[in-house]
C-alpha positions in Angstrom: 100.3 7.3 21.0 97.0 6.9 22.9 96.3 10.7 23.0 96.8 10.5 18.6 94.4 7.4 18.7 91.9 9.3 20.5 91.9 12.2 18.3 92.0 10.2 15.0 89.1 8.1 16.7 87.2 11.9 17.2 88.4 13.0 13.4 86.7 9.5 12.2 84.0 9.7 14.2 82.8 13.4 13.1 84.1 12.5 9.8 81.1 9.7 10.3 78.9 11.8 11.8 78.7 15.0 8.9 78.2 11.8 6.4 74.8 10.8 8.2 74.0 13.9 8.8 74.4 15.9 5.6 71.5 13.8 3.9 69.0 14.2 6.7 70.2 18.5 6.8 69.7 18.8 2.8 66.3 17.2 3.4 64.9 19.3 5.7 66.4 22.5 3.6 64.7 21.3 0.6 61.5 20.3 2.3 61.5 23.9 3.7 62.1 26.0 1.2 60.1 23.7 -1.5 57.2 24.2 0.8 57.5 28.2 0.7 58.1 28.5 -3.0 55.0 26.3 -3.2 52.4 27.3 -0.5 51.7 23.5 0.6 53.6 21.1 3.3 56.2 19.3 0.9 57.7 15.7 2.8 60.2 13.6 1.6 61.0 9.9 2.8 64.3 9.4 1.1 67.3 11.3 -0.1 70.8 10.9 -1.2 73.5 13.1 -2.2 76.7 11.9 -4.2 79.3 14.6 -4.0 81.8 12.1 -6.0 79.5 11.7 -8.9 77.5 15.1 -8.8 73.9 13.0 -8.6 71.1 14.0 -6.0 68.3 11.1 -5.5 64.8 11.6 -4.1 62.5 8.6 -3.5 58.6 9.2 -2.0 58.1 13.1 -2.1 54.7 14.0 -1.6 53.1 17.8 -2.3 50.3 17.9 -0.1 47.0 20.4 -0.3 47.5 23.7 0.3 45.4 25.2 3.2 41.6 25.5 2.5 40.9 22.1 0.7 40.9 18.7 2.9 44.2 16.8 4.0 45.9 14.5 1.6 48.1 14.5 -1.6 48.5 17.0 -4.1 51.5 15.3 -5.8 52.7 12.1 -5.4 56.4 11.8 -7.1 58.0 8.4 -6.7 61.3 9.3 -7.7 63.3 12.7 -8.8 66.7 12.2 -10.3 69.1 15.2 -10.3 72.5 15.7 -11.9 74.4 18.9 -10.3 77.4 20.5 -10.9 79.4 20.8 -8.0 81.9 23.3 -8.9 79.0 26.0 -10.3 77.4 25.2 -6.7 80.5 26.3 -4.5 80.6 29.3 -6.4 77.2 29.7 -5.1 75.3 28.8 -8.5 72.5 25.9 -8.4 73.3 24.8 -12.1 71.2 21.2 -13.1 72.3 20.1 -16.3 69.6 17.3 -15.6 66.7 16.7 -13.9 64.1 14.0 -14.2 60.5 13.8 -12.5 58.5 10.5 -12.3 55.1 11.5 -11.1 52.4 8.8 -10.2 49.3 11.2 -9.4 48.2 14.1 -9.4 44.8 14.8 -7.9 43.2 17.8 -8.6 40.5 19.1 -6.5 37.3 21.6 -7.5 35.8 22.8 -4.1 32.0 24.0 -3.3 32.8 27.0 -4.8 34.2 26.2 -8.2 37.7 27.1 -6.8 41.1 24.3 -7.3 43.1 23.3 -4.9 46.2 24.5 -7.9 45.0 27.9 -8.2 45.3 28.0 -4.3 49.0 27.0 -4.8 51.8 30.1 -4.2 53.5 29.5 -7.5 49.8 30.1 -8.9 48.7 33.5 -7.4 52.7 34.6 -7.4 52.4 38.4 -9.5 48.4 38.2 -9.5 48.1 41.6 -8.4 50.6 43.6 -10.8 50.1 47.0 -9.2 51.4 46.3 -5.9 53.4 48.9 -4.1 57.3 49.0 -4.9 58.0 48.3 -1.2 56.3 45.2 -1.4 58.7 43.6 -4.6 61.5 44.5 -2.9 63.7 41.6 -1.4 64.2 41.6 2.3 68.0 41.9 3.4 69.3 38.5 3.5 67.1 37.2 1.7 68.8 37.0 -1.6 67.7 33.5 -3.9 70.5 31.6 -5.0 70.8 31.9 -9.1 69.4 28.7 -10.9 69.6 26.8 -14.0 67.8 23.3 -15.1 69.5 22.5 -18.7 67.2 19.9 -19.3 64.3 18.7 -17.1 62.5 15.1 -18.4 59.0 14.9 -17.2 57.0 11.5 -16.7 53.6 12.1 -15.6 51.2 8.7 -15.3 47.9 9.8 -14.2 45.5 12.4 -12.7 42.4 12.3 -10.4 40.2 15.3 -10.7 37.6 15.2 -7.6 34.5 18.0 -8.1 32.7 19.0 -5.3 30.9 21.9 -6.6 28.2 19.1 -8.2 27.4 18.0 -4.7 28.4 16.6 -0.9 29.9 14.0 -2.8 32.6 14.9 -5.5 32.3 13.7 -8.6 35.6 11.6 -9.5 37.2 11.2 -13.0 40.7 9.7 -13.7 43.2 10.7 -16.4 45.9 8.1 -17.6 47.8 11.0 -19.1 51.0 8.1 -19.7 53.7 11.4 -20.7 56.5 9.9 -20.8 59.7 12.3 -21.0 58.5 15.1 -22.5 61.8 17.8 -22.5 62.0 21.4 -21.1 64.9 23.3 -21.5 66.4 26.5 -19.8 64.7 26.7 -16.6 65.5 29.7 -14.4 63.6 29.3 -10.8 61.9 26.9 -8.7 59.1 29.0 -9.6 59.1 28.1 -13.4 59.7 24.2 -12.5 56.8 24.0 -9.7 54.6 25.9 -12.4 55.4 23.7 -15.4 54.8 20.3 -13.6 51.5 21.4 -12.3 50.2 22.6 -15.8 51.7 19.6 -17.8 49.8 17.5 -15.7 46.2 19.4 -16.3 46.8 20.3 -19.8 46.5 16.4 -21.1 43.1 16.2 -18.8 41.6 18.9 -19.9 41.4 20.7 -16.7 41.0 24.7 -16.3 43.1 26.5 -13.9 43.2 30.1 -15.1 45.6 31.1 -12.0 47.8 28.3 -12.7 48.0 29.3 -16.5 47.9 32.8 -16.4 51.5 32.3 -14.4 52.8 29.9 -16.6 52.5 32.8 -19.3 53.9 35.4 -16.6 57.1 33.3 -16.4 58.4 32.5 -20.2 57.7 30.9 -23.0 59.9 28.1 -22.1 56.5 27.5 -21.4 54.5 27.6 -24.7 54.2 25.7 -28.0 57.3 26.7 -30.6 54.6 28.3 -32.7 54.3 30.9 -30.5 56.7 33.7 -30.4 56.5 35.3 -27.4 53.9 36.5 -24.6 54.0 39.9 -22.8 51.8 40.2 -19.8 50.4 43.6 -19.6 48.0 45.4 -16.3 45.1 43.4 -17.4 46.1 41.8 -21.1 48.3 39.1 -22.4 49.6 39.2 -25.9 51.4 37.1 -28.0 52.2 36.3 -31.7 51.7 33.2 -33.6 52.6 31.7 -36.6 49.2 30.1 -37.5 46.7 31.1 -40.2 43.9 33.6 -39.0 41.0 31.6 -39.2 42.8 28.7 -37.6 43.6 30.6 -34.7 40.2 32.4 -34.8 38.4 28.8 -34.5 41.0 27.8 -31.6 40.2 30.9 -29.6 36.5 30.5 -30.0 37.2 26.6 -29.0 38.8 27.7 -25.8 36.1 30.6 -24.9 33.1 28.0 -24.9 35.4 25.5 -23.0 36.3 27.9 -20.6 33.3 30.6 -19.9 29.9 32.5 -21.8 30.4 33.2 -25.2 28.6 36.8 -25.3 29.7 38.0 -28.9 32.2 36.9 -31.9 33.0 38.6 -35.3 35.6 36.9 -37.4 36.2 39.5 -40.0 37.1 42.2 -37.1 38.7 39.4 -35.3 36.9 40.0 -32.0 35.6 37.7 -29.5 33.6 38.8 -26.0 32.8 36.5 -23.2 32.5 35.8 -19.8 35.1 33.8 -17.7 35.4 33.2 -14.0 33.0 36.4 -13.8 35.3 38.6 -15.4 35.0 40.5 -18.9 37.3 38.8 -21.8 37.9 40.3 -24.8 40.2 38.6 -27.4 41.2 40.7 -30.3 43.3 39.4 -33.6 45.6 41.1 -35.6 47.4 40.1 -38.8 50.9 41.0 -38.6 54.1 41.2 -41.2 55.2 38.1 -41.8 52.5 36.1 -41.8 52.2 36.1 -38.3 48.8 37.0 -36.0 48.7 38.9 -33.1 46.3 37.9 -30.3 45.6 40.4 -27.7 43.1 39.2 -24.6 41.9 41.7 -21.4 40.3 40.7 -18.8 38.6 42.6 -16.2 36.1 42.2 -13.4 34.2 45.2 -11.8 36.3 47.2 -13.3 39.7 45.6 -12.1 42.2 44.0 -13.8 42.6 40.4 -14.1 45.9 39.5 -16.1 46.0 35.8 -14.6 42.4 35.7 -16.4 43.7 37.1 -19.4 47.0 35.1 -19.3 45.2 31.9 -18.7 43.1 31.8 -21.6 46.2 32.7 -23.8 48.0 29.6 -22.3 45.1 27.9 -23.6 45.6 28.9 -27.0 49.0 27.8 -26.9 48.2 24.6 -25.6 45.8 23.7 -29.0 48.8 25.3 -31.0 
């Protein structure tokens, strides 16, 4: 009888000791791999898992600066509420029919340079060279993702801080109270697309300009972009998409985000063609009427002769944005 006692004891007590455990090992799993898909040190202070009722709960997660602007939060998210399906998971699915993130801040920095600390992000310069060797895309062995879907994902975003150093030693600070409060996105296929999509809902609101940051939220779907706007192909060194929006409204919305964003060098409204001069590279934006009362806007971008699609795609985000 004491030799059962003993082993039920043992059972119990490793019984006991996954429990504690499994909390503190999903943790560290998401805090590593959040941190790669990212490109900046990712920490949580609390987490729970609820096999039983299918909910994940994340209290004081914290995005910090990626490497190359000074020490201190990127993102500071309170609280992250997941619902998860276990069965699609032990199939080895991650399927989320609902997510919700409750940001506090997000502080945005401009360096010397006129560079931000987003742009600097993984997510952000993920695909910026689109003529990189084969070899290179391929996946190592191993390596495989696991497939994901986020049915819904809520998003509550309360304010930013945008710090500018390129003005001076001292930054120049401005804060946002962007108060979005859940604002839906549906069908959400990476970590990529969600990292991406919080970082750009928060800047949009404030007015800031990232064109890395934008140029991949056009690379990865228009789950991204206003309903207005039909779809976006990202070519070598254009971005194209379709609207359905009169031509001189879009004409005056292009023009709008040019002079926001760079040097307007030359416009002509009846060729529908606009020339300028952002983040040093060449822009061209060219409209197009299209059956169905739909416009076509085309926009390269090159610099010294290269090709700068996150250039090109950021500026079309923009367009979307004012949709």
């Amino acid at each position: 009888m004491k030799k059962y006692q003993k082993i039920l004891i043992i059972i119990v007590a490793v019984i006991i000791g996954i429990v504690i455990l499994k909390d503190v090992i999903i943790k560290s799993t998401i805090t590593t791999v959040g941190s790669a898909v990212v490109g900046a040190p990712i920490k949580i202070k609390k987490f729970a898992l609820r096999a039983i009722t299918q909910k994940v709960h994340i209290k004081e997660m914290v995005v910090y600066n990626p490497k190359g602007f000074p020490e201190g939060p990127l993102v500071d998210i309170p609280e992250i509420r997941v619902d998860f399906d276990l069965g699609a998971l032990l199939k080895g699915k991650l399927h989320v029919p609902l997510i919700i993130f409750d940001l506090k801040e997000v502080i945005i920095i401009k360096d010397k340079d006129g560079n931000l600390n987003v742009d600097a992000l993984k997510v952000a310069q993920a695909k910026e060279e689109p003529d990189q060797k084969k070899e290179e895309e391929k996946p190592k062995k191993g390596g495989k993702a696991m497939p994901m879907q986020i049915d819904e994902l809520r998003l509550n975003v309360e304010r930013v801080i945008y710090k500018d150093y390129s003005q001076g030693e001292k930054p120049v600070i401005s804060a946002y109270e962007i108060a979005l409060k859940d604002k839906v996105f549906k069908n959400i296929k990476s970590p990529e697309q969600l990292a991406t999509l919080v970082m750009v809902q928060a800047m949009g609101p404030a007015g800031i300009k990232g064109a890395a940051i934008y140029g991949a939220a056009t690379v990865l779907g228009a789950a991204f972009l206003p309903a207005g706007v039909v779809g976006v192909l990202v070519g070598k060194d254009s971005s194209t998409a379709e609207y359905s929006i009169g031509y001189d409204e879009l004409y005056d919305v292009s023009l709008g985000v040019i002079n926001e964003a760079g040097e307007l060098k030359s416009e002509d409204r009846v060729k529908g063609v606009i020339k300028a001069k952002v983040d040093g590279s060449d822009v061209a934006i060219k409209l197009k009427k299209m059956p169905e009362r739909k416009i076509e806007v085309t926009i390269s971008a090159r610099k010294m002769m290269i090709p700068k699609p996150k250039v090109a795609g950021g500026i079309q985000y923009q367009i979307s944005e004012k949709m």
